[in-house]
C-alpha positions as CSV (number, residue, x, y, z in Angstrom):
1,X,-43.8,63.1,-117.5
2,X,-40.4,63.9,-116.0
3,X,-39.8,63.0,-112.6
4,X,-37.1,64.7,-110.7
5,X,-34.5,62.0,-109.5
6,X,-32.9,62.5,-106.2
7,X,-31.0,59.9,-104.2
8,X,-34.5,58.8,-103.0
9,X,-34.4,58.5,-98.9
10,X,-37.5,56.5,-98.5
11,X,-39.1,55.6,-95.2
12,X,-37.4,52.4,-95.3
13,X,-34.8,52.2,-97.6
14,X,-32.1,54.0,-99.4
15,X,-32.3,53.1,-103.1
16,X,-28.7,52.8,-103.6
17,X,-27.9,50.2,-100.7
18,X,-31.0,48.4,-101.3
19,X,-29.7,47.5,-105.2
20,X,-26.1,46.7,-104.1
21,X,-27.2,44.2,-101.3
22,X,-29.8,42.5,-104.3
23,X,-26.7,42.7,-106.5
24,X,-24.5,41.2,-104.3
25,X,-27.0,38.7,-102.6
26,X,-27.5,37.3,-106.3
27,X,-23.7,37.1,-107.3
28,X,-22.9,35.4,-103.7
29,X,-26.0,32.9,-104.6
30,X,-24.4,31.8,-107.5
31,X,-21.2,31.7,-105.5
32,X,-22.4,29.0,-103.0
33,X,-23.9,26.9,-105.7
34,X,-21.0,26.7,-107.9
35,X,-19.0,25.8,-104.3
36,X,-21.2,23.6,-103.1
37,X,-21.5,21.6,-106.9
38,X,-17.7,21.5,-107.3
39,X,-17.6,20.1,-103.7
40,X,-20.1,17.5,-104.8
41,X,-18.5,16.9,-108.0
42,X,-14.9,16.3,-107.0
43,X,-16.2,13.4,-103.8
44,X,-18.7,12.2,-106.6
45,X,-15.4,11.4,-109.5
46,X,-13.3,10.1,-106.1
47,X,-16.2,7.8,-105.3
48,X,-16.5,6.7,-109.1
49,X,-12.8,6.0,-109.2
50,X,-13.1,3.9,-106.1
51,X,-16.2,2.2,-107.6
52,X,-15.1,1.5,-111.2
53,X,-11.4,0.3,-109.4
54,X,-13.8,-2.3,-107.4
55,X,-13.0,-1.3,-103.9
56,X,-16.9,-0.9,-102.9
57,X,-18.0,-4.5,-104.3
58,X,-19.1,-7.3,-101.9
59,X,-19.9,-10.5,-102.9
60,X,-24.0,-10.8,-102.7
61,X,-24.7,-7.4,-102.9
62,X,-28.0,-6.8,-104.1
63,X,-29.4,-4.0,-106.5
64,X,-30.6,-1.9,-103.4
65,X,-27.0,-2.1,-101.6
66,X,-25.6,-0.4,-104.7
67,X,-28.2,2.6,-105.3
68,X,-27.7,3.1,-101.6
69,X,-23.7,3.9,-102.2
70,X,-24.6,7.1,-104.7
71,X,-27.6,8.7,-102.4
72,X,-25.0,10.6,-100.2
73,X,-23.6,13.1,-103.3
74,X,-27.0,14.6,-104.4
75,X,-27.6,14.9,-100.3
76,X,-24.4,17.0,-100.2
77,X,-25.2,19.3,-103.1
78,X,-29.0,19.7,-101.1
79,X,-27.5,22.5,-98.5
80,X,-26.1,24.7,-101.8
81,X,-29.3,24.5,-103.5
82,X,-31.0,25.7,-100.2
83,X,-28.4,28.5,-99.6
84,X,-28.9,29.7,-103.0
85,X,-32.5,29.5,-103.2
86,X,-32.9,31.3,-99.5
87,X,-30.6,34.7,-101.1
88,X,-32.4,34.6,-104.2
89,X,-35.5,35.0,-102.4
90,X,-33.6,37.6,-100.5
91,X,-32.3,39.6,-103.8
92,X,-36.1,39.5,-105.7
93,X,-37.7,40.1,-102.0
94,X,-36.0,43.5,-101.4
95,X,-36.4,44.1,-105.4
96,X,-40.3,44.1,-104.6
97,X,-40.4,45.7,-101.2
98,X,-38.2,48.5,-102.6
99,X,-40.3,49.2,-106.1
100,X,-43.7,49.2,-103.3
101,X,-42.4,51.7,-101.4
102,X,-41.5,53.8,-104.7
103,X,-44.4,53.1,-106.3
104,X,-46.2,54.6,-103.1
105,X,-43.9,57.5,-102.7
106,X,-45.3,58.4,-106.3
107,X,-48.7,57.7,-106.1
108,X,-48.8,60.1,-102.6
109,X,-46.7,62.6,-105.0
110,X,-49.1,62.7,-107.6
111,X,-52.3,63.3,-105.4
């Protein structure tokens, strides 16, 4: 069955904008992750250098004191992983929403 293919101006969307704004909402995703883990990264190796060099060791410190120095690098990765999450959501979301309203269009075509 051949459909004819026009430039499909739905009720709601417009084909075209709707697959450039999930394009683009997936590349800019992987954007802020990659930002946000080279952000983490580079304070994690300045904190390790620190560390290993003995700057952030106190006599007494127990075992608790020193897990408590590396909980603040995955913390600043967490906003990234949110960001990137959030427009991935956003890129499958409008995905869906668009192939419902053409797989409506064709079903009210075809009765």
């Amino acid at each position: 069955m051949q459909e004819k293919r026009d430039n499909f101006y739905a009720t709601y969307f417009n084909k075209d904008t709707v697959l450039k704004f999930s394009r683009w909402a997936g590349i800019f995703a992987w954007v802020v992750l990659v930002i946000y883990g080279a952000i983490a990264l580079n304070s994690f190796i300045q904190f390790m250098t620190q560390f290993m060099s003995g700057l952030f060791y106190q006599k007494g410190m127990s075992v608790f004191d020193l897990i408590s120095f590396f909980t603040p690098y995955p913390m600043q990765l967490a906003p990234g992983v949110a960001y990137f999450f959030a427009l991935k959501f956003l890129q499958h979301a409008s995905l869906i929403l668009l192939d419902i309203e053409e797989s409506a269009r064709r079903t009210a075509r075809e009765k």
